[in-house]
C-alpha positions, 0 to 999 in steps of 0.5 A: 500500500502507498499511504498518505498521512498529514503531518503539517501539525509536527511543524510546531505541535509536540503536545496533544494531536502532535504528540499523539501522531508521532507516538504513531509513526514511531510505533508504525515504524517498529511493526510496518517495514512493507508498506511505503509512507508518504508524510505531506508537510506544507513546510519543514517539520523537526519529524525525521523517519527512521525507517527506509518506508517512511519519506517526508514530502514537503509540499509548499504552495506557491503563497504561503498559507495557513494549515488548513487553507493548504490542507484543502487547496494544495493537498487534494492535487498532491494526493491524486498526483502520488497516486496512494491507496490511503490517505490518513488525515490525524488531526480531525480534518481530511482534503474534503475536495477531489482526492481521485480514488484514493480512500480517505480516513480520519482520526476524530479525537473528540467533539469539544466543538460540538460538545463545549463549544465556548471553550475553545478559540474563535479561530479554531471553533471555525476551522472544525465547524467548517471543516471537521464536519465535512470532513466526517461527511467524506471519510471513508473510515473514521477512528475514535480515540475511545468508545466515548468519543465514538458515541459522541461521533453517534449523538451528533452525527446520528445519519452516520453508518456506525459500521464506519467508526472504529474505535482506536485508543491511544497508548503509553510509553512501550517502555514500563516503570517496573516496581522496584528500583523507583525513585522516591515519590515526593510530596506533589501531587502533578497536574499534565495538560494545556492551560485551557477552559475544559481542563478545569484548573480552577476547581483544582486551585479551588480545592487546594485552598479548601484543603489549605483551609483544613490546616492541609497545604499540598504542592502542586506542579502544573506543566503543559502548554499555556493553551488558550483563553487562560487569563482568568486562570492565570489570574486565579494561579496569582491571587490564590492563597495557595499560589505559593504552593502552586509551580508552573513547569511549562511545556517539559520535554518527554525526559522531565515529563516521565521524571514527574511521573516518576516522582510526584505522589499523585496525577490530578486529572479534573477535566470536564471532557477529553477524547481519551485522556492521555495522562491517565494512562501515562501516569498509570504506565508509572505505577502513578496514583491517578485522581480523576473525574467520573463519569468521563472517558478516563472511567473507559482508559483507568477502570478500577485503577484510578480514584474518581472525583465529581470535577464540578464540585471542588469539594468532591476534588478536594475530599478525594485528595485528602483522602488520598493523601491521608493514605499515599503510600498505602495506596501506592502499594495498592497499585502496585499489588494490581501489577498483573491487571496494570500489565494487561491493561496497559497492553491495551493501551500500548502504541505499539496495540494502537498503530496495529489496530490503525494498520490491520483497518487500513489494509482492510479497507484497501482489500474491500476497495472502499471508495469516498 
């Protein structure tokens, strides 16, 4: 086969979709050395293949022009031109126009543009009202990041034939923390994610000065990208009784993200809504305790494995970690008793499991000669 993928996002995001994607690549790179890749870019990106099979093509329009207006103006003649079997759009968007025979599939990663609409930028809510929803209009296959994103893909898309929508979860790091020979886990507990609306930050600070409160003062280490519409979180973080207690790292490299995993008691997780919820399964890939909101896809990803909060209610938050931290140590050798259900479940939700899955439905569709 001769797939096409976009990869105009590894140009300059290394967290969330850019994370996601190479995480993908390199997995694919270990298990596929049959097929041949082509990885469209509209300018140089820092993405360097290893393997022979995998070619980044940098394929700049005459103007330059933002990634999206390249995506569907110069994208659909390149994909014609290379004449693929495939073609992989990662990030939510797919060329909606004329891409010839070539089969199209795409990643939808969640519906926050249809489900919390007010919490993203004005610019990028249009980009996936615009295009995201054409985009599932013409995909000859969609994946899912998780059953829940699946469903919300069914509420509110509901002429969709569901035979077209497969589920392909993320993964963790291929290489597991064992559960001797562990740093010392300090008294922090960790919050990963981009400083945004949905990742419910401020009910977390909420519930650290409830604590504080309590004559309870627990650090926090926050990192992630500085995201979007985040002033009056900001704002929060300076005037917050507990912002002494309170470090933002910023974005870390994957190094220092696997030290704090490593190292800090606890992973906070407060999000209202997320498509898989990638930090749940790193920190569990740690032997990390994980605090986190129910009713949510991360009940999907951690199962029994992970403590559950109400995230609107600061209280709830703050209870959860009291109790937790009444009890850490206990809890994490609780964790680590569960060894061989961490084990399996964390071969579900393995790279290496995901890009197998991704693969195994892209050869699919190729025999049956699905068409757009």
């Amino acid at each position: 086969m001769r797939i096409g993928i976009d990869i105009k996002c590894l140009r300059y995001n290394n967290a969330g979709i850019g994370r996601y994607l190479r995480c993908i690549l390199d997995a694919l790179q270990r298990i596929d050395n049959r097929n041949e890749y082509l990885l469209f870019a509209p300018s140089n990106t820092p993405f360097e293949p290893t393997a022979p099979n995998f070619k980044v093509k940098v394929c700049k329009s005459e103007i330059k022009l933002p990634g999206i207006l390249w995506q569907q103006s110069t994208l659909p003649g390149i994909i014609r031109e290379n004449d693929l079997d495939i073609f992989w759009g990662p990030e939510q968007t797919l060329p909606v126009g004329n891409t010839g025979k070539t089969i199209r599939v795409l990643t939808v990663h969640d519906l926050v543009y249809k489900r919390y609409p007010e919490t993203m930028v004005k610019s990028v809510l249009w980009v996936n009202k615009i295009f995201g929803n054409k985009s599932i209009d013409v995909a000859d296959a969609i994946f899912s990041d998780s059953e829940f994103t699946k469903n919300e893909i069914l509420h509110f898309f509901p002429e969709i034939d569901k035979e077209k929508i497969h589920v392909v979860h993320c993964g963790a790091a291929a290489t597991l923390v064992q559960p001797t020979g562990r740093k010392l886990r300090q008294g922090r507990l960790l919050f990963v994610g981009s400083l945004e609306p949905r990742k419910n930050l401020p009910a977390l600070v909420r519930a650290l000065e409830i604590l504080h409160a309590d004559g309870l003062d627990i650090p926090l280490s926050i990192t992630g990208p500085k995201g979007w519409k985040n002033q009056t979180i900001f704002g929060i973080l300076e005037k917050s009784p507990v912002a002494g207690n309170i470090t933002h790292l910023g974005f870390v490299s994957e190094e220092e993200l696997r030290e704090l995993y490593d190292t800090c008691a606890a992973l906070v997780f407060p999000s209202f809504y997320e498509g898989f919820g990638l930090p749940v399964i790193e920190a569990l890939a740690h032997r990390m305790p994980v605090l986190t909101t129910k009713g949510s896809v991360m009940e999907e990803v951690a199962g029994k494995f992970a403590t559950y909060f109400d995230a609107g209610d600061p209280q709830s938050i703050a209870n959860a970690i009291r109790d937790f931290w009444n009890r850490r140590e206990a809890a994490e050798q609780e964790l680590l008793q569960e060894e061989s259900g961490l084990e399996e479940l964390l071969h579900r939700f393995s790279w290496e499991n995901t890009a197998t899955k991704l693969l195994g439905y892209l050869e699919e569709l190729v025999r049956n000669g699905r068409r757009p």
